[in-house]
Kinemage of the C-alpha trace (Angstrom):
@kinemage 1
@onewidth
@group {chain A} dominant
@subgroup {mainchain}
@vectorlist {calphas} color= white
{ca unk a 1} P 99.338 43.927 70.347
{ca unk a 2} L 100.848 42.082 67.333
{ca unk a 3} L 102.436 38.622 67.145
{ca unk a 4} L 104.255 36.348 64.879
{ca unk a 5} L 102.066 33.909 63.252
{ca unk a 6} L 103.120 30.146 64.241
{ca unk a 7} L 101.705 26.718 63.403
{ca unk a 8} L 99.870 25.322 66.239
{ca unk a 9} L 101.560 21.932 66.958
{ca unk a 10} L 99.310 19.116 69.193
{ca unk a 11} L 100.313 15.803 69.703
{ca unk a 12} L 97.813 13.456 67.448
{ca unk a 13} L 95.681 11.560 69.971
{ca unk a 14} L 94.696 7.899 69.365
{ca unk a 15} L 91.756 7.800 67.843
{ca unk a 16} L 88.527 6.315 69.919
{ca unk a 17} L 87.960 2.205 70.574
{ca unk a 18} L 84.904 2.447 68.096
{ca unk a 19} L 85.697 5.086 65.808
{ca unk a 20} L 89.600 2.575 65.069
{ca unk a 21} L 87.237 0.126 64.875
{ca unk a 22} L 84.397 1.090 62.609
{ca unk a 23} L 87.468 2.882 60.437
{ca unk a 24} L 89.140 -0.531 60.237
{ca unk a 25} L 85.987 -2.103 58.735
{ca unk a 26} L 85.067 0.672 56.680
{ca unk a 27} L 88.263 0.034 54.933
{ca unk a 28} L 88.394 -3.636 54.824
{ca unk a 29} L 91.460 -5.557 54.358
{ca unk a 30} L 92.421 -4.339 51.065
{ca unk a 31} L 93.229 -1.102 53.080
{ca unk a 32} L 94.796 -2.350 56.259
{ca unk a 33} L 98.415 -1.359 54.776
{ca unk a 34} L 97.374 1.945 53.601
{ca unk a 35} L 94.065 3.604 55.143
{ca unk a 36} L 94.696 6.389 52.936
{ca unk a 37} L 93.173 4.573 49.539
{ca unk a 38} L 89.920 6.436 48.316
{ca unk a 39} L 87.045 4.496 49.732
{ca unk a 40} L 83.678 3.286 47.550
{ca unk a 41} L 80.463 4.992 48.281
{ca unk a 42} L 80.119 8.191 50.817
{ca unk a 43} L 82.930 9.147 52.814
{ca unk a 44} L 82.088 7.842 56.571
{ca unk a 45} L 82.526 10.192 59.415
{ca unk a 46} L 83.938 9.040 62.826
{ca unk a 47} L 85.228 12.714 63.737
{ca unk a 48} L 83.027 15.208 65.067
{ca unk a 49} L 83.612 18.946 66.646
{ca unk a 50} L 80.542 20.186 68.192
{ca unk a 51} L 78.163 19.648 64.966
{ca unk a 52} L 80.761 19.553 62.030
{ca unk a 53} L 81.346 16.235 60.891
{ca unk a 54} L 84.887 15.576 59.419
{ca unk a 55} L 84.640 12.782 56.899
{ca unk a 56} L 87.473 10.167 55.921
{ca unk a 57} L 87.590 11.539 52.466
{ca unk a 58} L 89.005 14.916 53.985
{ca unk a 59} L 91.715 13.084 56.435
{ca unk a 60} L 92.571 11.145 53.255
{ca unk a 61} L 93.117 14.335 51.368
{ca unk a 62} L 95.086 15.851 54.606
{ca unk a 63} L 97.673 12.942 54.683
{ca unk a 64} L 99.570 13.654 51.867
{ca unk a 65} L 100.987 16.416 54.011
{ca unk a 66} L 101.871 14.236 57.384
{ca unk a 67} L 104.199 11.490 56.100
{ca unk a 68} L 105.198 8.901 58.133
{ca unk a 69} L 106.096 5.091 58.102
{ca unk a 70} L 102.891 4.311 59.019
{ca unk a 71} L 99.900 5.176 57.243
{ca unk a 72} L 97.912 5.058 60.920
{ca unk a 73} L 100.166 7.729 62.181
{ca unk a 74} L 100.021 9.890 59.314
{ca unk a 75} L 95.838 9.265 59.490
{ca unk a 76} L 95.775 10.191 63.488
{ca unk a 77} L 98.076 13.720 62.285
{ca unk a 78} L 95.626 14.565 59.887
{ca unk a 79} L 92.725 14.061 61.724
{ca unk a 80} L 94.251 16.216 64.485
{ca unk a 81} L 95.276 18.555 61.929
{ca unk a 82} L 91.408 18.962 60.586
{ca unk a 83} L 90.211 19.081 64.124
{ca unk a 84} L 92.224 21.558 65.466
{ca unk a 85} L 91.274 24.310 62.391
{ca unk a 86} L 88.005 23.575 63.036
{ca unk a 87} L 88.064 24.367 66.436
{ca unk a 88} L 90.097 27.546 65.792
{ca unk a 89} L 87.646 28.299 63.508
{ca unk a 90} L 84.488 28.070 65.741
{ca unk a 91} L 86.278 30.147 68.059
{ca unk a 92} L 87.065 32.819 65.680
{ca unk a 93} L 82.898 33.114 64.941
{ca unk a 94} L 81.945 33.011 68.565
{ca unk a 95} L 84.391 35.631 69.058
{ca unk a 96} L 83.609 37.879 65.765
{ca unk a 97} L 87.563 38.216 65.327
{ca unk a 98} L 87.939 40.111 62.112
{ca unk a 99} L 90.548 37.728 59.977
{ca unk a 100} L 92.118 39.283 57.216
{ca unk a 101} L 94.681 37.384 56.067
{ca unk a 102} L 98.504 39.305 54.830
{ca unk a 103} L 99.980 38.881 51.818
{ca unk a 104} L 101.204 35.271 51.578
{ca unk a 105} L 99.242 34.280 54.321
{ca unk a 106} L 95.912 31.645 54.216
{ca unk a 107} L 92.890 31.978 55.486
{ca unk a 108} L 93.212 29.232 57.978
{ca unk a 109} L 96.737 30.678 59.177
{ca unk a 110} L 95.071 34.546 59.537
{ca unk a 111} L 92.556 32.600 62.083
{ca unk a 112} L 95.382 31.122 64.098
{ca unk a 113} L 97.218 34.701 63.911
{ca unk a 114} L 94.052 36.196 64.770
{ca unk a 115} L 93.331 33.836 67.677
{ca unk a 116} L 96.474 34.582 69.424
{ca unk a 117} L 96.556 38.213 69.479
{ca unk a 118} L 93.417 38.075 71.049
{ca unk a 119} L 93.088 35.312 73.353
{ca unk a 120} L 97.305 34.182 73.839
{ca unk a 121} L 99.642 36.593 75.543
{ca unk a 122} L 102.758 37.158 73.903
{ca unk a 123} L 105.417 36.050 76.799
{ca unk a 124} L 108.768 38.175 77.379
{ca unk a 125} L 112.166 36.703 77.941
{ca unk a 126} L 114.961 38.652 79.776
{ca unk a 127} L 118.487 38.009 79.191
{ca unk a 128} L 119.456 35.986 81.123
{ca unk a 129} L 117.269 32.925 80.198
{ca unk a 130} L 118.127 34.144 76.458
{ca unk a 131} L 121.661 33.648 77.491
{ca unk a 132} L 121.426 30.558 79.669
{ca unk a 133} L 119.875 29.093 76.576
{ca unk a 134} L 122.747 30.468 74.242
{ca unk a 135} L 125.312 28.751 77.055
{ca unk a 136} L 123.356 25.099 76.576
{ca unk a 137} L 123.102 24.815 72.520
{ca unk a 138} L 125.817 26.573 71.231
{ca unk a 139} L 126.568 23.546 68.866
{ca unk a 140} L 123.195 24.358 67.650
{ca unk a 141} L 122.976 27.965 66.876
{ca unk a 142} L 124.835 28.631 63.401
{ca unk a 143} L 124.031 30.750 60.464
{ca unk a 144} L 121.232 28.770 58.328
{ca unk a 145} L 122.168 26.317 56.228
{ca unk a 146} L 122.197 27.041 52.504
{ca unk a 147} L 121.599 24.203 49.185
{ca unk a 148} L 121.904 25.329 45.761
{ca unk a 149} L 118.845 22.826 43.732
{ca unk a 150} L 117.482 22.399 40.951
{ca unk a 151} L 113.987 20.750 40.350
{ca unk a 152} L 111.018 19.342 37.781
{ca unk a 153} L 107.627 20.094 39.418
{ca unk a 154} L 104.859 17.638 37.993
{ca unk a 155} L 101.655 19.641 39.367
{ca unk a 156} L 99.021 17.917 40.586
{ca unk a 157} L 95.959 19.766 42.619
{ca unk a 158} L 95.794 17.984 46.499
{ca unk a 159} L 92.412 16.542 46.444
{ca unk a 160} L 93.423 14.793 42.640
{ca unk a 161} L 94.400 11.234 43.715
{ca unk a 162} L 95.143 10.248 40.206
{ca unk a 163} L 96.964 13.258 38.432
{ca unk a 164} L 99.431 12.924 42.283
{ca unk a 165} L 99.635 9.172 41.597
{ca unk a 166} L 100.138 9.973 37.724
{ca unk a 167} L 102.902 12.867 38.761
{ca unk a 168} L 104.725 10.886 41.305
{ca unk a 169} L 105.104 7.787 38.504
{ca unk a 170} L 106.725 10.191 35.998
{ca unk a 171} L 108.750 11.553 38.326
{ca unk a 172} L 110.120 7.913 39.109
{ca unk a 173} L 110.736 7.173 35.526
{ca unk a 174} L 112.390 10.914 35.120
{ca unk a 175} L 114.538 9.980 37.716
{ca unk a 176} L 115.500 6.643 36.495
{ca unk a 177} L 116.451 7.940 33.004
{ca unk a 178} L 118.135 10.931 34.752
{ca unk a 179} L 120.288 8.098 36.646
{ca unk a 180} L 121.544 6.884 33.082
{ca unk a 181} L 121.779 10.305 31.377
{ca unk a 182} L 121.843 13.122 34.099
{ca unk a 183} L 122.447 15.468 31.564
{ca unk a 184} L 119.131 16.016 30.282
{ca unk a 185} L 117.859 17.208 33.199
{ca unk a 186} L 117.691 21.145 31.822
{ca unk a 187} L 115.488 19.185 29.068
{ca unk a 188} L 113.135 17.441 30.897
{ca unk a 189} L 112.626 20.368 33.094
{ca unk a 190} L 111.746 22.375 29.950
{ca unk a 191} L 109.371 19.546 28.888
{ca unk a 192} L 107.601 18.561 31.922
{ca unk a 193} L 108.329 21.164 34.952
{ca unk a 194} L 104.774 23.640 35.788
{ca unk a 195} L 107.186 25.722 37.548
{ca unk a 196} L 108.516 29.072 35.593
{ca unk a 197} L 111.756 27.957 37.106
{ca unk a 198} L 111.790 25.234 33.869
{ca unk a 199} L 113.277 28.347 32.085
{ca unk a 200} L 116.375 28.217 33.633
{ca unk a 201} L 116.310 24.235 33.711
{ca unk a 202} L 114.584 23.773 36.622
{ca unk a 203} L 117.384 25.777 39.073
{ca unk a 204} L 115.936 27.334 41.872
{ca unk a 205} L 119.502 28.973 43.559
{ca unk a 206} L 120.395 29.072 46.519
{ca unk a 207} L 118.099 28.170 49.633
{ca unk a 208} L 118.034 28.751 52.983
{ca unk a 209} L 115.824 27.138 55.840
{ca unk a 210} L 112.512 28.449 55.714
{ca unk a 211} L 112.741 29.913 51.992
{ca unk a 212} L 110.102 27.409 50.841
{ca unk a 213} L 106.794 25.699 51.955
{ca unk a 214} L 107.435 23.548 55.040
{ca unk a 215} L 107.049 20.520 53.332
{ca unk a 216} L 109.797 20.755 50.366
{ca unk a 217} L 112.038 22.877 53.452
{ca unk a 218} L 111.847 19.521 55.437
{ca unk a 219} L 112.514 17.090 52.883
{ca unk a 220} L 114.951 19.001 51.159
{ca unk a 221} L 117.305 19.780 53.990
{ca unk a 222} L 117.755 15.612 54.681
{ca unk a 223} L 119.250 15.373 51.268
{ca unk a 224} L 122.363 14.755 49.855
{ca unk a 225} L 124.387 16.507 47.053
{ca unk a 226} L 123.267 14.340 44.055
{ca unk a 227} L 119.574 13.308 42.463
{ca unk a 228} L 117.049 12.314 45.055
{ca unk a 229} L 116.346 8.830 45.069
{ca unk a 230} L 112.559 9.053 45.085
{ca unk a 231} L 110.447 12.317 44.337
{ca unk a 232} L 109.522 14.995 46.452
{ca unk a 233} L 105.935 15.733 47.311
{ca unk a 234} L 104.426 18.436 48.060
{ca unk a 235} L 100.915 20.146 47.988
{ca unk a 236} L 101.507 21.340 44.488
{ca unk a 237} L 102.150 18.239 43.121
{ca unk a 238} L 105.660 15.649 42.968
{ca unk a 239} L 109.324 17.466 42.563
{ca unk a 240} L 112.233 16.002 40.824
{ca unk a 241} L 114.693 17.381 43.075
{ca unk a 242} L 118.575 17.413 42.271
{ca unk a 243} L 120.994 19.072 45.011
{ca unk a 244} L 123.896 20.627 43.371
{ca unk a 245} L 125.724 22.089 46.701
{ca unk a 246} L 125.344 22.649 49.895
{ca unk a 247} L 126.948 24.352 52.525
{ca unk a 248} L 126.334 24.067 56.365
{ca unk a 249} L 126.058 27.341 58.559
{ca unk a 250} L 129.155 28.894 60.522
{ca unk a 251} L 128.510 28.902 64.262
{ca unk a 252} L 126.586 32.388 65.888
{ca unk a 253} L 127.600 34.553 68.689
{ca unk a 254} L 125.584 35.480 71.311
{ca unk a 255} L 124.596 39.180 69.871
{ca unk a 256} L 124.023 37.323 66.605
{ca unk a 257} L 121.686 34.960 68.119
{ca unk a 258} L 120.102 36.738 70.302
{ca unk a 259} L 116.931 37.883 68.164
{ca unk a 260} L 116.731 33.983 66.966
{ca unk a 261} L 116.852 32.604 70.385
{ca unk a 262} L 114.290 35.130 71.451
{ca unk a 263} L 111.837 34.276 68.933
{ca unk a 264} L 112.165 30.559 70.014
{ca unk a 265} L 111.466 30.870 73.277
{ca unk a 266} L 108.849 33.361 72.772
{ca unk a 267} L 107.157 30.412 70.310
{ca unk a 268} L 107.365 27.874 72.496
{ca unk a 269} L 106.073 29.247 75.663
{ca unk a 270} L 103.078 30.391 73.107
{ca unk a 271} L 103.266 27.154 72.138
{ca unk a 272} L 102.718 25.957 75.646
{ca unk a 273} L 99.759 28.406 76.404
{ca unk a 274} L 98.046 27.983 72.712
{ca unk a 275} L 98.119 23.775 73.341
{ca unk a 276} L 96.007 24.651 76.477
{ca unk a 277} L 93.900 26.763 75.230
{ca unk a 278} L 93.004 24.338 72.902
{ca unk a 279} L 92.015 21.653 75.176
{ca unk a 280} L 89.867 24.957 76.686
{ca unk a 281} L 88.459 24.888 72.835
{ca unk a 282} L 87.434 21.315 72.648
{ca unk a 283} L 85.595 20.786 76.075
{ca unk a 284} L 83.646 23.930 75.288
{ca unk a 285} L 82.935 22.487 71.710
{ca unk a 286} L 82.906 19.004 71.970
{ca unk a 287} L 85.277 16.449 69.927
{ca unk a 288} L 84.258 13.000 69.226
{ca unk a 289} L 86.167 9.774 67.541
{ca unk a 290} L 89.480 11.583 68.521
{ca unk a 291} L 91.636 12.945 71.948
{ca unk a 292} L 93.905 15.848 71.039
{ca unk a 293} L 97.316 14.951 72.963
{ca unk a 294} L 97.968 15.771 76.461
């Protein structure tokens, strides 16, 4: 049986009464705004599954790619993040899946892809809940939407706190001089952009949902025709991101929606079944300093 590969999405859990605490000293209060900051001496470890420790230097690293407004948010994501893999990785061994990831594909994704051929049932869906579904979010279902953008990428590898603190301050002062003289954006993409896309000043088309790694996808799609106001991060590095158009999908029928509503619905009852199974995972293995979300 084959399946579509999907992220596995668990609600981050509050960490434990001692492991908060213990972090919260660890840190001290030069870090009570910002637990991310690299800490001095070993990395401590307050997040366990089964016998793998997962140290605070590794959420750290993990962060960068679960923003949010507060640092302690983005902290209990990443931890969840790092324990969930693991788990899916233990289970993988005990189970001797062979994981061969596909083109485009990483090693931790081939696990999860892997996982749920063997262990999670792909549900059906007849039509009728397919259209019942169509009936309640028509407003919803359009063709995808489409920007035309142009960037500068200032690489910088995910576990270098420096070069991404380096990248991201060029790419404020880019952006500030771009403000004043916008058109030397084709320039400074030909100076400073790591992307082969700096050969045609930085334009990357047209793009649709889903064309790019979820991270730029996300951020991009809450812009605005115009420069971004602040860079774009992502885990290659900081993006000087300008949007030169965009235009908003027209609505779908039902025949043209069908095969999208399908695959939905067939993710999130997967969804449903993998997020149990994983609780399955971490009373057979054992997770400390964290509770994966109910």
């Amino acid at each position: 049986m084959s399946s579509r590969a999907i992220p596995i999405v668990m609600d981050a859990g509050p960490l434990s009464d001692a492991a908060a605490k213990a972090n919260a000293e660890a840190h001290g209060h030069a870090h009570d705004d910002d637990p991310s900051q690299p800490l001095a001496g070993p990395a401590p470890v307050f997040v366990r599954v089964g016998d793998t420790p997962i140290d605070e230097a590794e959420i750290a690293r993990e962060m960068q790619f679960h923003r949010a407004d507060d640092p302690h948010e983005a902290r209990q994501a990443a931890a969840t993040t790092l324990v969930v893999r693991e788990l899916v990785r233990l289970e993988c061994e005990r189970l001797q899946l062979a994981v061969e990831p596909l083109d485009g594909e990483t090693e931790d994704e081939a696990r999860v892809r892997a996982l749920i051929d063997a262990e999670v049932p792909l549900p059906a869906t007849d039509d009728a809940a397919l259209r019942q579904y169509f009936e309640a979010n028509r407003t919803r279902l359009h063709h995808p939407d489409a920007i035309r953008v142009r960037h500068i990428l200032l690489a910088a590898a995910p576990a270098d706190i420096a070069a991404r603190q380096r990248a991201q301050q060029l790419g404020e002062e880019l952006i500030g001089a771009l403000r004043a003289e916008p058109d030397r954006f084709i320039e400074f993409a030909m100076r400073h952009s790591a992307c082969p896309s700096r050969d045609q000043g930085g334009e990357l088309g047209w793009i649709e949902r889903g064309d790019t790694v979820p991270e730029f996808d996300r951020q991009l799609f809450m812009l605005k025709p115009g420069f971004a106001g602040l860079t774009v991060e992502t885990r290659y590095g900081h993006h000087v991101v300008e949007v030169l158009e965009r235009v908003d999908g027209e609505p779908l029928s039902f025949e043209d929606a069908r095969a999208r509503i399908a695959a939905y619905m067939e993710t999130q009852a997967q969804q449903n079944a993998l997020h149990q199974y994983l609780h399955i995972l971490a009373q057979r293995y054992g997770v400390e300093g964290i509770a994966l979300g109910d």
